[in-house]
C-alpha positions in Angstrom: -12.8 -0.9 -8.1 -14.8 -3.5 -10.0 -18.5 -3.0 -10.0 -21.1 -5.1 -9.3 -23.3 -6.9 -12.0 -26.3 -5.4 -11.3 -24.4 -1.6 -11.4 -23.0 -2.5 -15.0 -26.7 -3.8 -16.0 -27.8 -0.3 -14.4 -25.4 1.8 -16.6 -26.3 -0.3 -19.8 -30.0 0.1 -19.1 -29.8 4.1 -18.4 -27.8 4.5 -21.5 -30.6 3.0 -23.6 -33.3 4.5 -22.4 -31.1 8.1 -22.2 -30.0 7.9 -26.0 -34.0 7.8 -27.4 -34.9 10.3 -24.3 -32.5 13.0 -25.6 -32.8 13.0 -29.4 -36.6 13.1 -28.9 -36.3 16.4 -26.4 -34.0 18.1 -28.6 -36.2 17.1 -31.7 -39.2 18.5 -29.7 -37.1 21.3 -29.0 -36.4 22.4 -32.5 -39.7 21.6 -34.1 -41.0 24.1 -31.3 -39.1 27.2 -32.8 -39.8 26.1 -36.0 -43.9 26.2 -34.8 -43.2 29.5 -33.9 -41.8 30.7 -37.4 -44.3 28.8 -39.3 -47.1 30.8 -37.1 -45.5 34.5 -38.1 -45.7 32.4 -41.7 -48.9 31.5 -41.8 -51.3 33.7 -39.5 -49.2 37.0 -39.4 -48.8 36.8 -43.4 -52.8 36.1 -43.5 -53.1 38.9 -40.7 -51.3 41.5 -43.8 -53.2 40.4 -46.5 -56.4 41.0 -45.1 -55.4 44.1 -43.7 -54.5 44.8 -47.1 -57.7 43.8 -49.1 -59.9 46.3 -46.2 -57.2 49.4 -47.1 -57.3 48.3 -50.6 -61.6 48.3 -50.3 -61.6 51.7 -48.7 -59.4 53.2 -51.3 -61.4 52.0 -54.1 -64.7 52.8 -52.8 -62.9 56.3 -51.4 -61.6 57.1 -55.4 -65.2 55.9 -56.8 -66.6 58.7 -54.5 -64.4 61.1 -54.9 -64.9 60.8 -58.5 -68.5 61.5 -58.3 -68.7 63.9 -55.8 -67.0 65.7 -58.3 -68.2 64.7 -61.4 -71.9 65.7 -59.7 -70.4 69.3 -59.3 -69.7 69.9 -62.6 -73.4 69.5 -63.1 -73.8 72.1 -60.0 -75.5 69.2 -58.3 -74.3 67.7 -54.6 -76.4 66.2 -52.8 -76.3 65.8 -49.1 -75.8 61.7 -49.4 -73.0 62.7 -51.0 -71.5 64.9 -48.2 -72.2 62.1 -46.2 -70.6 60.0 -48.4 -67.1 62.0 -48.4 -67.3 61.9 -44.6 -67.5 58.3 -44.0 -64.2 57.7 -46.2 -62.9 60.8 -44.1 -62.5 63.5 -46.7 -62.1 66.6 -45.0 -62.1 69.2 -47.8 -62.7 69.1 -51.6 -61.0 72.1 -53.6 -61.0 73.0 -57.3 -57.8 73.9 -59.3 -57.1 75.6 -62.4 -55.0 73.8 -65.1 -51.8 76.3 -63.7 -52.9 74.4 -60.0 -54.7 77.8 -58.6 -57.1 77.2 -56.4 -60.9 78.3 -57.6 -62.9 77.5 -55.0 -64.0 74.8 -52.2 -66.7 72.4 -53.1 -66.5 70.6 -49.3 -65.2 71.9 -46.2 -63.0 74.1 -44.7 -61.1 76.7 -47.5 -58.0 76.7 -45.0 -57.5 73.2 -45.5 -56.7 73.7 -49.1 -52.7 74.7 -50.7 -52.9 78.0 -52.1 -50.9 76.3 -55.1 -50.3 72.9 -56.1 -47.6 73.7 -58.3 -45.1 75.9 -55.7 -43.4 74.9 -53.0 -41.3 71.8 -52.4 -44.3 69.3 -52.9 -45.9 69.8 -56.4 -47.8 68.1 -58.5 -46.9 67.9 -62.3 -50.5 68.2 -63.4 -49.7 67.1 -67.0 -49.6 63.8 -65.5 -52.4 63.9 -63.5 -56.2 61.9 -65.2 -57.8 59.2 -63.2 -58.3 59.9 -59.5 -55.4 58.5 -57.7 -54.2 58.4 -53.9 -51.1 60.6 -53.6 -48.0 59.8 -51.2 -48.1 61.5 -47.6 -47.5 65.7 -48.7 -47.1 68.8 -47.1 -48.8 71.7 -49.2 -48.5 74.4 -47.2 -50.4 72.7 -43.8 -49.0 72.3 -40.7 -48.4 68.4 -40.7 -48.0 66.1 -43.6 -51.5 65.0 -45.5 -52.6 62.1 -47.6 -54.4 63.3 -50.4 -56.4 62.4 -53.3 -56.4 64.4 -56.5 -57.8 63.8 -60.5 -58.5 65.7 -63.5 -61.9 66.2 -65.2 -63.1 66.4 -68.5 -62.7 70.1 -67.9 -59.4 70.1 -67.3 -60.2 71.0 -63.6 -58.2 69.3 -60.8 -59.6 68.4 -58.2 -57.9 67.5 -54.9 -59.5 66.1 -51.7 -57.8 66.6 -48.3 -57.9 63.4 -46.2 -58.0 62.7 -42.6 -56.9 59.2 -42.0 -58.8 58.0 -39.3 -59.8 54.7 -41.0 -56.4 53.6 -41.7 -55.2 54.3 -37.9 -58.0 52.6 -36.6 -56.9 49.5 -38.7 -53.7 50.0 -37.6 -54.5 49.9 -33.9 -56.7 47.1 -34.5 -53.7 44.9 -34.5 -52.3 43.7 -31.4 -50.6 40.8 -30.5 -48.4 39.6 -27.9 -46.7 42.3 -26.2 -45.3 44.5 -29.0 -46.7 42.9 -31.7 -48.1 45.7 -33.9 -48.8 46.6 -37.9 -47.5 49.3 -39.9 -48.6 51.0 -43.2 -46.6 53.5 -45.1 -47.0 54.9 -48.4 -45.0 54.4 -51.8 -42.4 56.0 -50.6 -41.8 54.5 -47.1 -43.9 57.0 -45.0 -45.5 56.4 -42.1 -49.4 56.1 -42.7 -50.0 54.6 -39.5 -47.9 53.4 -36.7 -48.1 52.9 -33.1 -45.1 55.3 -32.5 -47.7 58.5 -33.0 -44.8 61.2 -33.6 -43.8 59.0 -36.2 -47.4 58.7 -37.8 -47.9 62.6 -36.8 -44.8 63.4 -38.9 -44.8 60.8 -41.4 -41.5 59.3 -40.9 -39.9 58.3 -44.1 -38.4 54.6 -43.4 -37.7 54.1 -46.9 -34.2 53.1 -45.8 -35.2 49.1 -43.9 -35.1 46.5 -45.9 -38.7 45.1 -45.2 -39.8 48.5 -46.4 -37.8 48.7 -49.3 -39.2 45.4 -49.9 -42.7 46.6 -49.6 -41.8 49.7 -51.8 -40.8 47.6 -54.5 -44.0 45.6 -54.2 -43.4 42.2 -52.8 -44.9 39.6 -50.3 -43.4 37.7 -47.6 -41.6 37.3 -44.2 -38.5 38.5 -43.4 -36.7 39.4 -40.3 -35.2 42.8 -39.8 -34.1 45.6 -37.4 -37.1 48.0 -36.2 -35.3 51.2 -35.2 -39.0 52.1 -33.4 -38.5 49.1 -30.6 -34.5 49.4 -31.1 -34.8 45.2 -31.7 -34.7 42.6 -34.3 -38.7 41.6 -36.1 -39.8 39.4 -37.7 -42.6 40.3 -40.3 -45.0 39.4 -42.5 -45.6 42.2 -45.3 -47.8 42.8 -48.6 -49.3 46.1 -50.6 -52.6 47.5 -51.2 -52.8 46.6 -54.9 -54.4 50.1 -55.5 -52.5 52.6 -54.0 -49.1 50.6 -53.0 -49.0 51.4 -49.9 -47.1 48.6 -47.9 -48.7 47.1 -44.7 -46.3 44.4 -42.5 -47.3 42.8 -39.1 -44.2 42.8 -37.3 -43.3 41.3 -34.2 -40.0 41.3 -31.9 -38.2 38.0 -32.4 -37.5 37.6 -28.7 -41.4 37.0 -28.1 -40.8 34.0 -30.4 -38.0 33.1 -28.4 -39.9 33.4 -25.2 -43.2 31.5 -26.7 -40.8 28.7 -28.1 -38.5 28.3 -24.3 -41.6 27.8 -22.1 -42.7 25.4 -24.3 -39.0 23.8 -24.7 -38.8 24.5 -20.9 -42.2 21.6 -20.4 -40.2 19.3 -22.8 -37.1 18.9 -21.0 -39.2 18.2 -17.4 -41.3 15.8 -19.4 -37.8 14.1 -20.7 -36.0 14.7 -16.9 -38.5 12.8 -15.3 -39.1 9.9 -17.8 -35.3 9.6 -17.5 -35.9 9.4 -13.7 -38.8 6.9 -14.6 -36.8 4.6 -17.0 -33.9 4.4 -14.4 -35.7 3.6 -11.5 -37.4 0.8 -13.5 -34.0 0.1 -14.5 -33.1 0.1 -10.8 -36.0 -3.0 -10.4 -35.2 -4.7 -13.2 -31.4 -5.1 -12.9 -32.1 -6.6 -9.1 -34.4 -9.0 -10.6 -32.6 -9.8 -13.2 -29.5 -10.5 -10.8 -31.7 -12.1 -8.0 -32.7 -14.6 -10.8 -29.1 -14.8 -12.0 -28.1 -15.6 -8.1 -30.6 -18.0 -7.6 -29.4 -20.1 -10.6 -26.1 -19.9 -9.8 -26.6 -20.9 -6.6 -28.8 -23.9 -7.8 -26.3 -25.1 -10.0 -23.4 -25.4 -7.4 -25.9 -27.1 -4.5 -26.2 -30.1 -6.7 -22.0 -30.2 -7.4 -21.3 -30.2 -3.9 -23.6 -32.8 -2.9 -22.4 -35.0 -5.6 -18.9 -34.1 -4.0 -19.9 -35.3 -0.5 -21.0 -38.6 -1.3 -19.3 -41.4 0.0 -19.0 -44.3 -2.5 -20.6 -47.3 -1.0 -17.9 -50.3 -0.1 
């Protein structure tokens, strides 16, 4: 069947204005997942880092008055801004050690919070090693769950070790929230749970030394990376850094199907947008091939009138 001038003018038309139409929707297309990873990039890598410099402010201002709390004892001198103090960066207890880790008595707080030892059992301390106050990795000396501590040496040869509650750090943690499972995470040096929004896991410091984007954080990088949470049972993507004074490794993970979803609604507006200019561009197509052939008929048809009269004149005799 042979078609019609104005339906092959039609098909030529639609092709034109198709070719342009599709490249641009599927360029729109990809450039919106790429928004979406540049976003994680940009804000959720700016979301860690600030999260780290407000842990890494608390644990220097948290050392500096640990440090004096207990430098101000050896003069037999606390003062009650101090106990104030130590309760704003949640200390709970303050104890005093021997140099064979005995404990000697309690400067602040409850005596039951503090090891009997800090050399038995399977966390010790080598206090040879021990000077400048430091933040140690989550322990269990003796208590029911695991702790964070802080601990240093004085002058004296005294060891001091401060039982923390870490109520600041959680309520940084929880702070974060995003999306629908968007979250941040903090563990310590050694890939324990500091704070997390699966609680058991925060309550019993769950070592997650062993994913990548921890080992990463362990080893004291930056970046984004994507990787498997086995807490959601799905694949992340995340932003991570360390606190520069304790290394402890903070990431602002978030499922990558929410990307997905974020990216498909918008990709979901760009292919209506590109359906209905198609729609659009073919019935202007539609008008313009029937003008173009009503003109073309016209012509035609004003180009034969003249032949045929020409043809039906009689020559004069």
């Amino acid at each position: 069947m042979k078609l019609s001038f104005r339906y092959l003018l039609l098909i030529a038309m639609s092709l034109v204005s198709l070719i342009p139409i599709c490249i641009l929707a599927l360029w729109s297309s990809h450039n919106a997942l790429d928004n979406e990873y540049r976003t994680v990039q940009d804000k959720h890598l700016l979301l860690a880092k600030n999260l780290s410099q407000a842990l890494d402010r608390y644990s220097v201002d948290a050392l500096s008055i640990f440090t004096h709390a207990t430098d101000s004892v050896a003069q037999q001198d606390i003062s009650p801004h101090l106990v104030s103090l130590l309760q704003d960066i949640d200390v709970e207890s303050i104890g005093e050690y021997d140099a064979q880790g005995q404990l000697v008595n309690v400067l602040f707080g409850p005596e039951s919070l503090q090891p009997v030892s800090l050399t038995k059992g399977v966390n010790v301390f080598d206090l040879a090693q021990i000077s400048q106050a430091t933040f140690t990795d989550v322990q269990n000396l003796g208590g029911e769950t695991p702790t964070l501590y802080m601990v240093r040496k004085d002058q004296q040869q005294r060891v001091w070790l401060a039982v923390m509650n870490p109520e600041f750090i959680d309520l940084l943690q929880s702070a974060v929230q995003f999306g629908k499972e968007g979250h941040a995470a903090i563990v310590d040096r050694k890939g324990n749970v500091l704070a997390h929004p699966n609680k058991q896991w925060q309550a019993d410091s769950k070592n997650l030394a062993k994913v990548n984007i921890v080992q990463q954080m362990m080893a004291g990088n930056t970046g984004v990376m994507e990787f498997y949470s086995p807490a959601v049972q799905q694949d992340m993507i995340a932003a991570y850094t360390v606190v520069p004074t304790t290394g402890w490794g903070v990431m602002i993970p978030q499922p990558l199907v929410e990307l997905y979803v974020r990216a498909g609604s918008e990709i979901n507006t760009i292919l209506w947008i590109a359906v209905w200019s198609f729609v659009a561009c073919l019935l202007l197509s539609w008008w313009m091939t029937g003008l173009i052939t009503r003109l073309h008929c016209r012509a035609h048809h004003a180009s034969v009138r003249p032949s045929r009269t020409a043809n039906t004149v009689k020559p004069f005799t």
